[in-house]
N, C-alpha and C positions, 0 to 999 in steps of 0.2 A: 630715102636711100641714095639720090645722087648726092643729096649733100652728104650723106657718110662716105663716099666714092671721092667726093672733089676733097672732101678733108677739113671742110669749114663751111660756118653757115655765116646771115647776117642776121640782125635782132634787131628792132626799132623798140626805144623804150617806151611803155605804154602811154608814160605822161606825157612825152616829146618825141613824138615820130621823126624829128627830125635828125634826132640824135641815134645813130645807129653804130652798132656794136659789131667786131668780127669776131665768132668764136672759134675754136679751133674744136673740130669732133675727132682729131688724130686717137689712135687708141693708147698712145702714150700720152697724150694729154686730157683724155675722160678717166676718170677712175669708174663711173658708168652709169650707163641710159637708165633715166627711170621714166618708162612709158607710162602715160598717164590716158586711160582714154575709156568711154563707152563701148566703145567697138574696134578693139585689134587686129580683129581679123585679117586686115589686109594685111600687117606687118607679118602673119605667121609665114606666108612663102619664104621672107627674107632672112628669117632667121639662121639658114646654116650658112647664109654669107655673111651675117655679122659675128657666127665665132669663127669663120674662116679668117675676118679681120682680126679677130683680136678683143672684140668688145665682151665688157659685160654689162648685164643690163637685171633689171625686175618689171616686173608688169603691176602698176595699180588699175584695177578692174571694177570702175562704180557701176555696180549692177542693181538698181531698183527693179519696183514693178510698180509704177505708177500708171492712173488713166492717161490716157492720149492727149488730154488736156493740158497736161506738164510735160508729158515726153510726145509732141508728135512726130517725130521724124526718123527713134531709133527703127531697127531690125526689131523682129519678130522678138517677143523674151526668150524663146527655146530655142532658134538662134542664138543668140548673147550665150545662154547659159553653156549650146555646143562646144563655141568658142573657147569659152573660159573652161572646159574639161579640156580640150584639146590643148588648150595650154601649159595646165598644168603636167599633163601627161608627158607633154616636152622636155617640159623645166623643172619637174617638183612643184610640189606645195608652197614652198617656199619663196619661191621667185614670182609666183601671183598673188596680192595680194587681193583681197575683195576689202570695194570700199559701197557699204552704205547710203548713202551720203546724198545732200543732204535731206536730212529727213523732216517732211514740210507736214506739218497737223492745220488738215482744214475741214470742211463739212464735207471733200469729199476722201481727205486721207485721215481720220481721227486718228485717236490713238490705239484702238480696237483692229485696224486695218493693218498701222505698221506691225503690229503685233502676229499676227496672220501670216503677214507675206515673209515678215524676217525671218518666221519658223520655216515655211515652206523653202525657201530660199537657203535658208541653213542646211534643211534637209539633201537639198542639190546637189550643193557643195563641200557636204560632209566628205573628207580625205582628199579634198581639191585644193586646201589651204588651209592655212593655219593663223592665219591672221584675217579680222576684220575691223575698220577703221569706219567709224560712225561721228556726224556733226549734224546738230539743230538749224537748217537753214537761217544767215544770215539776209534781212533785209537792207541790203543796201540800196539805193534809192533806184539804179535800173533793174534792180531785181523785182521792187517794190509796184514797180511800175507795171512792167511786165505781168505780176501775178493778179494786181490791182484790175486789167483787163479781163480778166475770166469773172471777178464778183456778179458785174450785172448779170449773168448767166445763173447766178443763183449757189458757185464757190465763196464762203467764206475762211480767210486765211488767221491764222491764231500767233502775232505777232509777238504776241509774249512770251509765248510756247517754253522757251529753253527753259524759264524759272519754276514752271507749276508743278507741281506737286504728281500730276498724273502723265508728266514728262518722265520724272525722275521713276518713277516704278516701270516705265516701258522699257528703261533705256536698263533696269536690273531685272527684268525680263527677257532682254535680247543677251545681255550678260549671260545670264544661267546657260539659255538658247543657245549661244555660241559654243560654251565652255561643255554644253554635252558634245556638240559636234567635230569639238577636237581643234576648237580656234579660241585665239587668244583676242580680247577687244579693245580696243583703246578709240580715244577720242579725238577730234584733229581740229584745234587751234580755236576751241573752246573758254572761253573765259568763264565762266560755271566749270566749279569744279565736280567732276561726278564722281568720283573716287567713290563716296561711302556708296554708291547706286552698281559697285565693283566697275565703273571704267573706267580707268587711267588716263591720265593724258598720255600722248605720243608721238610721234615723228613719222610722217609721210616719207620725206627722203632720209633716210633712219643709216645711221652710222653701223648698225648692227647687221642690218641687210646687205650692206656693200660691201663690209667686212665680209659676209659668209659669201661673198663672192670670190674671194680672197685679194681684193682689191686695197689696200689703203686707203681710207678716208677723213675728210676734216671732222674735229670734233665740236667745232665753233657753230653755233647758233647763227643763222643767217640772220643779220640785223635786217633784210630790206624786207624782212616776211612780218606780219603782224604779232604785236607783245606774245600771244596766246601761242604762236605758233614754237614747235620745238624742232623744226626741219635744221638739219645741216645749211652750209653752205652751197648751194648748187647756183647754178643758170638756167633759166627758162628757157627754152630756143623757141616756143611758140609765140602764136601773134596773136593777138584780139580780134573777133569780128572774121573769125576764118571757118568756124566751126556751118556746119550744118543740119545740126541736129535740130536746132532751134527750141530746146528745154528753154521753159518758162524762167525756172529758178538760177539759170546762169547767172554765174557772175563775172563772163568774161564776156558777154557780148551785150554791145550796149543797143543794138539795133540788128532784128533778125532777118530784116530785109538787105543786111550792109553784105552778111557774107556769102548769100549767092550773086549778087553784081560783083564782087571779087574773085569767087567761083570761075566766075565764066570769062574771066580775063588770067585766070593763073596761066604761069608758064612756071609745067614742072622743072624747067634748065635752072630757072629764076635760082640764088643765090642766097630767098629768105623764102620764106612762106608765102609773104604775100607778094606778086610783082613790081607793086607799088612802092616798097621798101627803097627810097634813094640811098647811092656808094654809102658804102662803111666811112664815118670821119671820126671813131675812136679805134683805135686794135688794142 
């Protein structure tokens, strides 16, 4: 929020820290926020100041129920879930979206389980949203790593998961699930097509959402997002290694010891997320 108040942020590129970006968060130069997060909560105070600015925004809301083993550091789930009604009751259906995601098949989450919690879960948020956005965890190698840690404990992780056969009948399962509850499903940056399984591919920052904001927006395919993915054009203004949640399956944090030794050095004045971010040398 002070950066929406000072009017710009700054952004270190994840490849090259050194190279750092000045964005502008003016509300004539966002067409608008799309909050990405486990846990909103703290932004809901702030919300009658950012339409008092001018902004508009949506909410993406990954809300699992996974063991503590993968999530140990959110809020409470009925927590999470207050939130996300409180949210919506704000904003409409529409402007929350609930994200899935991603969805890890191992000896202690098979496919039996996500089956379970995505009903239960759907149940929740029946008339809280209308859109839910689902992806097969990708193992990239600090993800890999990270999960690789829980096996000796007796977790085994199913790395092939996206292709099998008893993937695809969960994910036309959660399909049916959704579409009784009055949510529409798509999939986010999937290379498996699931289409005939009824989930589409789709768009996280979606031209269509920021449109029913009544905002204008680009209709161009962000080249810097992965083939699979079908998001607009945006800017990231977050930073890697800042989270504290410390989920297993991250794929933005390479080390979960990095972002409370940066924690405990933030200065909310600071100019980027993290205070470490050296002057802007692109605008």
């Amino acid at each position: 929020m002070n950066r929406v108040r000072a009017g710009y942020c700054l952004v270190p590129n994840p490849f090259n820290p050194k190279q750092v970006s000045r964005v502008s968060l003016l509300p004539e130069d966002v067409d608008a926020f799309v909050f990405w997060s486990k846990n909103p909560q703290p932004m809901i105070e702030h919300l009658p100041e950012l339409d008092s600015l001018g902004n508009a925004y949506y909410f993406l809301f990954t809300l699992n129920d996974y063991p503590i083993e993968l999530e140990p550091k959110l809020p409470a789930l009925a927590r999470r879930l207050a939130t996300f009604k409180t949210l919506s009751e704000r904003l409409g259906p529409d402007r929350v979206v609930w994200r899935y995601d991603p969805i890890v098949i191992s000896t202690a989450t098979p496919h039996d389980y996500h089956r379970e919690r995505f009903s239960r879960l759907s149940r929740e948020l029946s008339g809280y949203t209308r859109r839910v956005i689902v992806s097969i965890v990708h193992f990239y190698r600090k993800t890999d790593r990270r999960l690789s840690e829980l096996e000796p404990n007796g977790i085994r992780f199913d790395r092939g998961a996206g292709g099998r056969p008893e993937t695809v009948a969960l994910l036309a399962h959660m399909g049916g699930v959704a579409a009784a509850h009055g949510m529409r499903i798509q999939s986010c940056a999937q290379e498996q097509d699931y289409t005939g399984a009824g989930v589409s591919p789709g768009a996280c920052i979606d031209v269509g959402l920021v449109s029913l904001l009544g905002r204008p927006a680009p209709h161009d395919k962000d080249p810097g997002q992965r083939a699979a993915c079908r998001c607009v054009v945006s800017r990231d203004i977050g930073v890697n290694d800042t989270c504290l949640h410390g989920c297993r399956y991250c794929y933005a944090t390479r080390d979960n010891e990095l972002a409370p030794q940066r924690f405990t050095t933030y200065d909310p004045l600071s100019p980027a997320l993290w205070s470490g971010v050296p002057a802007a040398n692109n605008t």
